[in-house]
C-alpha positions as MATLAB code, in Angstrom:
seq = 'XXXXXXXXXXXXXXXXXXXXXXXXXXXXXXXXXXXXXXXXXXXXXXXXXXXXXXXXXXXXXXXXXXXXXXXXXXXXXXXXXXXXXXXXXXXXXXX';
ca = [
     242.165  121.732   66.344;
     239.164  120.115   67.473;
     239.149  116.797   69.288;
     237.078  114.175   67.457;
     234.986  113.299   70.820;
     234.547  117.502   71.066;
     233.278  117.865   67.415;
     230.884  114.544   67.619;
     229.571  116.332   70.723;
     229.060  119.667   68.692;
     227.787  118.180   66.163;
     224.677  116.480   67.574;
     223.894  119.063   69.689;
     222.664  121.754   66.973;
     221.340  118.957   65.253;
     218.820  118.005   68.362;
     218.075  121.715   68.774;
     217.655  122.829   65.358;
     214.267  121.434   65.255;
     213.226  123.198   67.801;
     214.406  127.139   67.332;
     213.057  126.700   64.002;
     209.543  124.937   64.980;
     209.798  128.157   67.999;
     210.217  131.183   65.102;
     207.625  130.225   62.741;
     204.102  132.230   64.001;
     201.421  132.096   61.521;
     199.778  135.269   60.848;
     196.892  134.223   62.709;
     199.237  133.938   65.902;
     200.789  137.135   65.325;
     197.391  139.223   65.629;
     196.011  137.637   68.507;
     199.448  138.453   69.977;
     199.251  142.014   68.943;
     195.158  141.921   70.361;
     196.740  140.235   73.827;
     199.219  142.745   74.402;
     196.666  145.427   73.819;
     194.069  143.981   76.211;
     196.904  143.224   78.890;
     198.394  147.231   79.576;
     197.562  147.552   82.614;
     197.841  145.550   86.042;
     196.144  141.744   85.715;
     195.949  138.617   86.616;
     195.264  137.284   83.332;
     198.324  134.838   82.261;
     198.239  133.674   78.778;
     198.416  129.860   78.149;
     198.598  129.397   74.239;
     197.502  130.600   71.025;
     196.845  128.340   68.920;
     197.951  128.040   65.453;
     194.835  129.498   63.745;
     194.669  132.554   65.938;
     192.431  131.119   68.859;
     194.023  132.729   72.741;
     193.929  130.197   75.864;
     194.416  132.168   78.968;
     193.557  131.686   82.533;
     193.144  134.402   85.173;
     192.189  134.655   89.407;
     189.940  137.763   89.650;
     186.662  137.580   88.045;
     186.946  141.431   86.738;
     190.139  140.394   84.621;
     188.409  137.827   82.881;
     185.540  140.086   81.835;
     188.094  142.672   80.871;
     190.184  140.631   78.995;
     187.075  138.819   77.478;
     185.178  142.374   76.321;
     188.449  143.435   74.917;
     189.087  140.173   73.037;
     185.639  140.186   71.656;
     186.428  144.122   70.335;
     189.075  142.786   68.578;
     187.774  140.074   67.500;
     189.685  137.359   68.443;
     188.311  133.751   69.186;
     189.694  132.571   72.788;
     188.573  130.518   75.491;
     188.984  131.690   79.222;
     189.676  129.244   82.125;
     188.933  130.642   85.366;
     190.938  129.686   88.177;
     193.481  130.115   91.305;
     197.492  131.667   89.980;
     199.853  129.174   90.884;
     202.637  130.568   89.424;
     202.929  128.450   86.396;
     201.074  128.305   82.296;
     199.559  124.725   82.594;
];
């Protein structure tokens, strides 16, 4: 049998992360697509990092090489997908 200390412990841990896996598994559809349009702009070798997308759809990315960012901004464009680029040097981490 579980201690009381043990179960108090259990307890209030899922209730402090619940929040967050369920905040973290609902996309909107708008999310979803740009997701799908990222993935299909990003197949090949790049230094495009994505940043966000924004609940109605909208991509934030950054990138270091000038010829990424117009790659990855032609393709978004062909798909169609609103996004704002933010050129700039890879440091290793999504701002």
């Amino acid at each position: 049998m579980m201690d009381r200390r043990a179960f108090i412990g259990a307890l209030a841990g899922g209730l402090l992360a619940a929040p967050f896996s369920a905040a973290r598994a609902a996309n909107t559809p708008a999310q979803d697509r740009a997701l799908e349009a990222w993935n299909a702009c990003t197949t090949g070798p790049t230094t495009a990092r994505l940043d966000l997308i924004e609940a109605k759809g909208r991509i934030h990315f950054h990138y270091s090489e000038s010829s990424d960012g117009a790659h990855m901004t032609a393709c978004l464009r062909e798909k169609r997908v609103r996004f704002r680029a933010s050129p700039g040097q890879e440091t290793g981490k999504s701002p």
